[in-house]
LOZADREN-786841 format. One record per residue (C-alpha): residue number from 1; y, x, z. Coordinates in nm, 2 decimals, always signed. Example, Ala and Ser with C-alpha at 12.3 -4.5 7.8 and 13.67 -1.06 7.14 Angstrom:
BEGIN
{resi: 1 | yy: -0.45 | xx: +1.23 | zz: +0.78}
{resi: 2 | yy: -0.11 | xx: +1.37 | zz: +0.71}
This chain:
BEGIN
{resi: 1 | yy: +0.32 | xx: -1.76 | zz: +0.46}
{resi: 2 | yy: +0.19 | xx: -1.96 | zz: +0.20}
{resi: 3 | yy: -0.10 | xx: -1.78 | zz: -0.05}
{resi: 4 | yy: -0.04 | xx: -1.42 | zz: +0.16}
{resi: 5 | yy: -0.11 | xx: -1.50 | zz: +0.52}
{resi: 6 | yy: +0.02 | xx: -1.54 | zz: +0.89}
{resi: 7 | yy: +0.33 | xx: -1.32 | zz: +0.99}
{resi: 8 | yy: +0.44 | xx: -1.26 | zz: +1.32}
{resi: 9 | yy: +0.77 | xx: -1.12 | zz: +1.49}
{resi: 10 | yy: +0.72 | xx: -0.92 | zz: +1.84}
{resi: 11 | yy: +0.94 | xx: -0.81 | zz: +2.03}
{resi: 12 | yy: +0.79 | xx: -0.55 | zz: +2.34}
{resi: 13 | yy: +0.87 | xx: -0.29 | zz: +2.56}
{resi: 14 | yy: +0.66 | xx: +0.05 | zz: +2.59}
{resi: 15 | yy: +0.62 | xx: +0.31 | zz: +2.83}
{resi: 16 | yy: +0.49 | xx: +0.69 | zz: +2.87}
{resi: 17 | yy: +0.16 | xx: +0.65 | zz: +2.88}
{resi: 18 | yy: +0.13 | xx: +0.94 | zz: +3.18}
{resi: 19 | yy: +0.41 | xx: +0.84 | zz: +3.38}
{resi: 20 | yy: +0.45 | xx: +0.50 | zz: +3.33}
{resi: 21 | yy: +0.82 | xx: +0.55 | zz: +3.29}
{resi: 22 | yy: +1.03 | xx: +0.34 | zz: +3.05}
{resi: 23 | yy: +0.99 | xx: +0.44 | zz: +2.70}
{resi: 24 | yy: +1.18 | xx: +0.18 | zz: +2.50}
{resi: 25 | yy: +1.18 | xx: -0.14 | zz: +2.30}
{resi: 26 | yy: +1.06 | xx: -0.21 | zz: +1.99}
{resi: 27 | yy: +1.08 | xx: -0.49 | zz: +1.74}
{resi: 28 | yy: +0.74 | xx: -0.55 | zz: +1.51}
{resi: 29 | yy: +0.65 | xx: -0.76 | zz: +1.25}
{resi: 30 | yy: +0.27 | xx: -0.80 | zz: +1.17}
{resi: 31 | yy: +0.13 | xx: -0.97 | zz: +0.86}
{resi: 32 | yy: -0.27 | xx: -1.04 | zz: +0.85}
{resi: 33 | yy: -0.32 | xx: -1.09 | zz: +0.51}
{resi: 34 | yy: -0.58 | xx: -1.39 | zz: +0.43}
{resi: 35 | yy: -0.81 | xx: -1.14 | zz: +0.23}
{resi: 36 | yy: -0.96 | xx: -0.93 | zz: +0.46}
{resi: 37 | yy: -0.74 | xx: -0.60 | zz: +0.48}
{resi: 38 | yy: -0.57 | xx: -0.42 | zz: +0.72}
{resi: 39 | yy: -0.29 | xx: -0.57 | zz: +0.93}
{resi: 40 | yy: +0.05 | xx: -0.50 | zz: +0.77}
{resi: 41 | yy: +0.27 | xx: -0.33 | zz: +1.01}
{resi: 42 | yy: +0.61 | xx: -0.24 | zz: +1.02}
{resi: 43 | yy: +0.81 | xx: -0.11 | zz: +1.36}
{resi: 44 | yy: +1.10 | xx: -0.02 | zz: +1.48}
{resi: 45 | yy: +1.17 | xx: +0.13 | zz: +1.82}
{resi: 46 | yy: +1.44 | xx: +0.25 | zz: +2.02}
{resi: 47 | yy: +1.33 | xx: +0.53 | zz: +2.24}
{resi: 48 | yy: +1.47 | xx: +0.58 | zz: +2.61}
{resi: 49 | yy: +1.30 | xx: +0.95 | zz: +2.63}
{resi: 50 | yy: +1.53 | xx: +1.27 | zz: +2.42}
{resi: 51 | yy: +1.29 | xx: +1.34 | zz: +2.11}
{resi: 52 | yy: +1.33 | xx: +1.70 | zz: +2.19}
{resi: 53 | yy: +1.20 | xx: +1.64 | zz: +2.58}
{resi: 54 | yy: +0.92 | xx: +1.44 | zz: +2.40}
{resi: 55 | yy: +0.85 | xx: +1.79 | zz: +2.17}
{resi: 56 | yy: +0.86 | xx: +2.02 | zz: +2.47}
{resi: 57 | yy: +0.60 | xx: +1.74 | zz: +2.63}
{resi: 58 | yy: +0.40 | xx: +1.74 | zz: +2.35}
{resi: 59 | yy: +0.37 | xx: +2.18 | zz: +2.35}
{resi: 60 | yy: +0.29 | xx: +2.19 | zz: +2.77}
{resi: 61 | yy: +0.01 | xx: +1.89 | zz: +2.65}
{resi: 62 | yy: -0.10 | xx: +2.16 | zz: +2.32}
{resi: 63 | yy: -0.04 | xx: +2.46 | zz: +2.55}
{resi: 64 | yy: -0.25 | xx: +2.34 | zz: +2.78}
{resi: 65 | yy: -0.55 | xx: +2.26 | zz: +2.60}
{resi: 66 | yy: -0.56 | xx: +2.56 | zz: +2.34}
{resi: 67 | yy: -0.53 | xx: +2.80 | zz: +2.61}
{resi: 68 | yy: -0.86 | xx: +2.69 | zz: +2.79}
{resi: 69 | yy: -1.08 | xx: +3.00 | zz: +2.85}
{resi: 70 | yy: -1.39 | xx: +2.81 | zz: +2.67}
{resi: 71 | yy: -1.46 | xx: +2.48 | zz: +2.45}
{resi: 72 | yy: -1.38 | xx: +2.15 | zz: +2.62}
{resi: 73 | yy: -1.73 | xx: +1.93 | zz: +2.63}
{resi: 74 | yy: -1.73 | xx: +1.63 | zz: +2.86}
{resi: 75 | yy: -1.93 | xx: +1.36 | zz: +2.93}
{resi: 76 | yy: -1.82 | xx: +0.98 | zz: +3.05}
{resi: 77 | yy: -1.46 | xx: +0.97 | zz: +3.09}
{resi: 78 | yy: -1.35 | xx: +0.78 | zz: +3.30}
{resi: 79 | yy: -1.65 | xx: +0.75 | zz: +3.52}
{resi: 80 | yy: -1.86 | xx: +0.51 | zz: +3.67}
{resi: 81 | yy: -1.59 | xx: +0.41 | zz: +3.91}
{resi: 82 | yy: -1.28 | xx: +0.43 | zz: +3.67}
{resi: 83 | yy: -1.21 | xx: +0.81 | zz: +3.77}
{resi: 84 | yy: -1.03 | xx: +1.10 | zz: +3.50}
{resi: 85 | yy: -1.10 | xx: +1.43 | zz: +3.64}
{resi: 86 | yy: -0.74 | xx: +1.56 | zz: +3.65}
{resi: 87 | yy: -0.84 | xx: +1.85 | zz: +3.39}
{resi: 88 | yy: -0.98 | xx: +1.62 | zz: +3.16}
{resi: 89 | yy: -0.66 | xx: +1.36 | zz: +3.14}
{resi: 90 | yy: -0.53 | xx: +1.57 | zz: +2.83}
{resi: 91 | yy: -0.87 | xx: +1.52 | zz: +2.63}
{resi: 92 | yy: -0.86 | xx: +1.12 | zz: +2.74}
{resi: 93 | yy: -0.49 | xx: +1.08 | zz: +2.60}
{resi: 94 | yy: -0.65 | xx: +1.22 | zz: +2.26}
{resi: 95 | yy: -0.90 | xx: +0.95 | zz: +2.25}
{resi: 96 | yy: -0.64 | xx: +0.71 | zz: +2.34}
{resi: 97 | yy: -0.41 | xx: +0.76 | zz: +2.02}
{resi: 98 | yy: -0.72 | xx: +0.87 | zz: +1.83}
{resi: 99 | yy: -0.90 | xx: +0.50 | zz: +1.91}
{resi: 100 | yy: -0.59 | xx: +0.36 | zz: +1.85}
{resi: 101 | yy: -0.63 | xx: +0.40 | zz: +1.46}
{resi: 102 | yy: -0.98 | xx: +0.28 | zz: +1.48}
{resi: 103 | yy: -0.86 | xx: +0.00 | zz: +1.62}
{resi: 104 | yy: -0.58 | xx: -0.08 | zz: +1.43}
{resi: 105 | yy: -0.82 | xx: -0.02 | zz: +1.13}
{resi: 106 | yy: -1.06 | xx: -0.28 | zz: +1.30}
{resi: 107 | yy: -0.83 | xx: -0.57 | zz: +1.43}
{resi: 108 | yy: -0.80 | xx: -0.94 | zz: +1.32}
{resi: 109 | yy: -0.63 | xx: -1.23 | zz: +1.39}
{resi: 110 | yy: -0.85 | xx: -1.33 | zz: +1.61}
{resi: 111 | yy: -1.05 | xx: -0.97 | zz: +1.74}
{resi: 112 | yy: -0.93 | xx: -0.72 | zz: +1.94}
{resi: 113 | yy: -1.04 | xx: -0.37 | zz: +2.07}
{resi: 114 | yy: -0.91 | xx: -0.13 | zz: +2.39}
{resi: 115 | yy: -1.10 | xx: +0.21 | zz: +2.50}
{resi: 116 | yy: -1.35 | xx: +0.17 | zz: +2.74}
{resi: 117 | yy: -1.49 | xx: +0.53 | zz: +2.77}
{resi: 118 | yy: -1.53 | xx: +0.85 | zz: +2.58}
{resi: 119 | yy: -1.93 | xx: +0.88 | zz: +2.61}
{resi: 120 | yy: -1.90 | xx: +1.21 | zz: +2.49}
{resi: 121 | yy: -1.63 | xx: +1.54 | zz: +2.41}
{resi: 122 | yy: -1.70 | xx: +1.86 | zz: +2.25}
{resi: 123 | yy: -1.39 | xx: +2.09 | zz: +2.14}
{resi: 124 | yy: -1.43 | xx: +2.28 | zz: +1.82}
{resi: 125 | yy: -1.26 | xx: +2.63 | zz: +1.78}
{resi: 126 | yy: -1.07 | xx: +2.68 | zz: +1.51}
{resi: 127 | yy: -0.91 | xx: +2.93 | zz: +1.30}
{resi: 128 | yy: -0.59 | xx: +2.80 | zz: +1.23}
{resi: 129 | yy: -0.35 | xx: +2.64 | zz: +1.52}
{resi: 130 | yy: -0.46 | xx: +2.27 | zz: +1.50}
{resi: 131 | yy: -0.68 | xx: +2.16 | zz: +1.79}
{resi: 132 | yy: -0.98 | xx: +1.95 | zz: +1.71}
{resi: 133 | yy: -1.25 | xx: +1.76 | zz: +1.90}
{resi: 134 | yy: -1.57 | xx: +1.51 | zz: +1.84}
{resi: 135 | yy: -1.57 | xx: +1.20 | zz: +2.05}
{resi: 136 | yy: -1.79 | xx: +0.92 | zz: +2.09}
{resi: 137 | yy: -1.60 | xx: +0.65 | zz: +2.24}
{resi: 138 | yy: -1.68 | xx: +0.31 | zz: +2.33}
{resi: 139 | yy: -1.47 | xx: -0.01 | zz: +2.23}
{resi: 140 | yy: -1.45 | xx: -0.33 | zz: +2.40}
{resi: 141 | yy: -1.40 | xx: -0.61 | zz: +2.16}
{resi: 142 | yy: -1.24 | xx: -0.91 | zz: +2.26}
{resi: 143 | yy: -1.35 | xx: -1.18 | zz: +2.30}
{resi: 144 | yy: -1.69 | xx: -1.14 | zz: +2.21}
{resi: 145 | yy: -1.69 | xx: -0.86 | zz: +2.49}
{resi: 146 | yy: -1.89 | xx: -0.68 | zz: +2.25}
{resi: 147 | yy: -1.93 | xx: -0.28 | zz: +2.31}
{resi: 148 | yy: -1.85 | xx: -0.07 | zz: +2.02}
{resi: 149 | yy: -1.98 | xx: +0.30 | zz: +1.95}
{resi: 150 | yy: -1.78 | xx: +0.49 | zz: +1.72}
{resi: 151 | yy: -1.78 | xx: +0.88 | zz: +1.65}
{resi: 152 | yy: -1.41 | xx: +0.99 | zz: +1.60}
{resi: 153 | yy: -1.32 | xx: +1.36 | zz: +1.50}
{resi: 154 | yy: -0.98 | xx: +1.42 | zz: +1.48}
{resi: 155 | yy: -0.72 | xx: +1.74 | zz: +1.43}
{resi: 156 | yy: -0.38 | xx: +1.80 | zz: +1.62}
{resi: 157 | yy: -0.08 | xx: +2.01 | zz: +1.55}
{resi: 158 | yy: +0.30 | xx: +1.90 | zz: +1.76}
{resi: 159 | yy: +0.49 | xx: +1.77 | zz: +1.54}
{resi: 160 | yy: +0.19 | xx: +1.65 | zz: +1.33}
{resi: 161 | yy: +0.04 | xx: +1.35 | zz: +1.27}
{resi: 162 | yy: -0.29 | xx: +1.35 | zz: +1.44}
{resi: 163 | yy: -0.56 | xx: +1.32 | zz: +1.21}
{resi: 164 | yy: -0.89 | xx: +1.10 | zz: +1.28}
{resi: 165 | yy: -1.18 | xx: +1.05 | zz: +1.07}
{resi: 166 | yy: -1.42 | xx: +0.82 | zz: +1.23}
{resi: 167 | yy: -1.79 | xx: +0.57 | zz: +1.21}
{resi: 168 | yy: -1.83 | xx: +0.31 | zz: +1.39}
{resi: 169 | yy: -2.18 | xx: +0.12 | zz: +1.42}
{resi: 170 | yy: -2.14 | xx: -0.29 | zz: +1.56}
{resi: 171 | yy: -2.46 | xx: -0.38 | zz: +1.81}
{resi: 172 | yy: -2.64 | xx: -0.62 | zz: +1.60}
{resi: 173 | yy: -2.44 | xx: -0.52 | zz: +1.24}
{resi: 174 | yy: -2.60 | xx: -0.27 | zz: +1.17}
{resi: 175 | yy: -2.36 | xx: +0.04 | zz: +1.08}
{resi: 176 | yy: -2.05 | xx: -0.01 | zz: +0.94}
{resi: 177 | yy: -1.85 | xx: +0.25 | zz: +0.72}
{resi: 178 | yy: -1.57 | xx: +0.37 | zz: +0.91}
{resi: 179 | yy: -1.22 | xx: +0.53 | zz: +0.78}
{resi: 180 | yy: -1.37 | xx: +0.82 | zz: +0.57}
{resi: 181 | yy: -1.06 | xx: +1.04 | zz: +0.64}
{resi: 182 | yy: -0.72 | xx: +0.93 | zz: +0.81}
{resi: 183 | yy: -0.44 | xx: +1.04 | zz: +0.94}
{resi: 184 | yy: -0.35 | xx: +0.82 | zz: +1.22}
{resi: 185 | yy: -0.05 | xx: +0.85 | zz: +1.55}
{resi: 186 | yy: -0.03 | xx: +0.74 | zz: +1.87}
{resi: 187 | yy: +0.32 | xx: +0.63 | zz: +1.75}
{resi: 188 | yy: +0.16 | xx: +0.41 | zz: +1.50}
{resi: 189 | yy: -0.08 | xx: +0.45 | zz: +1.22}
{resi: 190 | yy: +0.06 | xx: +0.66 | zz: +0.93}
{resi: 191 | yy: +0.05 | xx: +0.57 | zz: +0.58}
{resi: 192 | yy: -0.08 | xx: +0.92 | zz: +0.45}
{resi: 193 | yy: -0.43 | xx: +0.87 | zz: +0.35}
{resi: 194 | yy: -0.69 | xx: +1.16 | zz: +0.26}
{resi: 195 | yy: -0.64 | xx: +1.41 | zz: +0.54}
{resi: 196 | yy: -0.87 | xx: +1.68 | zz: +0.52}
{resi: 197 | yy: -0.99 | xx: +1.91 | zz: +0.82}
């Protein structure tokens, strides 16, 4: 698009990221504007999955980890040889949609990121129902096959948008400002801005 940038149309299917089952289509658009911004994104999905069997999934998954007897802390997930202690699968599906606004934040044209490993988990107890942890999760940039550190906090409610602040510091950048404060989703990123924990 002449003066604004490149658009593209997508068209892609998605599945549940625990059972690999079927979870729709979707149809995208994604402008990368020629300043350098954020990707523009807009989606629409059709969903296979009943939204309220996705709620009920979504308050075992909560259940689950706000009932632990003490604080979640973890180190290297997955491990060495690509193993997710079974326990700690609900802490690694945090980091995916967490890392998934980092990386949305971080994209170009012509980078890209995916989770390589959380280096490091620590659950914080709270006072009110949310659910929050501190990662520091490594990204693999493509192509320079660059390994990015970032520190990502982020808060989680069902039926919430989870909420990631995060830092990121490039190998051979120097430190780069992350997000500040953002409210982010493993549905997509969220326009709210500001979110406070």
């Amino acid at each position: 698009i002449p003066e604004s940038g490149h658009k593209y149309y997508l068209q892609f299917s998605t599945e549940d990221y625990r059972t690999g089952e079927d979870a729709g289509n979707c149809l995208a658009t994604v402008l990368y504007p020629k300043k350098k911004s954020h990707p523009v994104v807009s989606i629409k999905c059709s969903h296979t999955k009943d939204q309220k069997e996705i709620q009920e999934e979504d308050n075992r998954f909560y259940q689950r980890i706000r009932h632990q007897s003490k604080p979640i802390t973890a180190n290297n997930i997955p491990d060495s040889y690509g193993n997710i202690e079974p326990a700690l699968e609900p802490v690694w599906a945090l980091a995916v949609a967490g890392s998934s606004s980092i990386m949305w934040e971080r994209s170009t044209e012509t980078l890209g990121y995916f989770l390589a490993q959380v280096k490091s988990v620590r659950q914080w107890i709270r006072t009110d129902d949310f659910i929050e942890f501190d990662y520091t999760v490594l990204l693999h940039e493509m192509p320079t096959q660059e390994i990015i550190s970032c520190h990502m906090r982020l808060a989680w409610l069902p039926g919430q948008p989870l909420k990631v602040k995060h830092f990121c510091a490039s190998e051979g950048h120097g430190a780069e400002q992350g997000s500040g404060a953002e409210a982010g989703s493993a549905a997509g990123p969220s326009a709210e801005k500001g979110a406070s924990f």
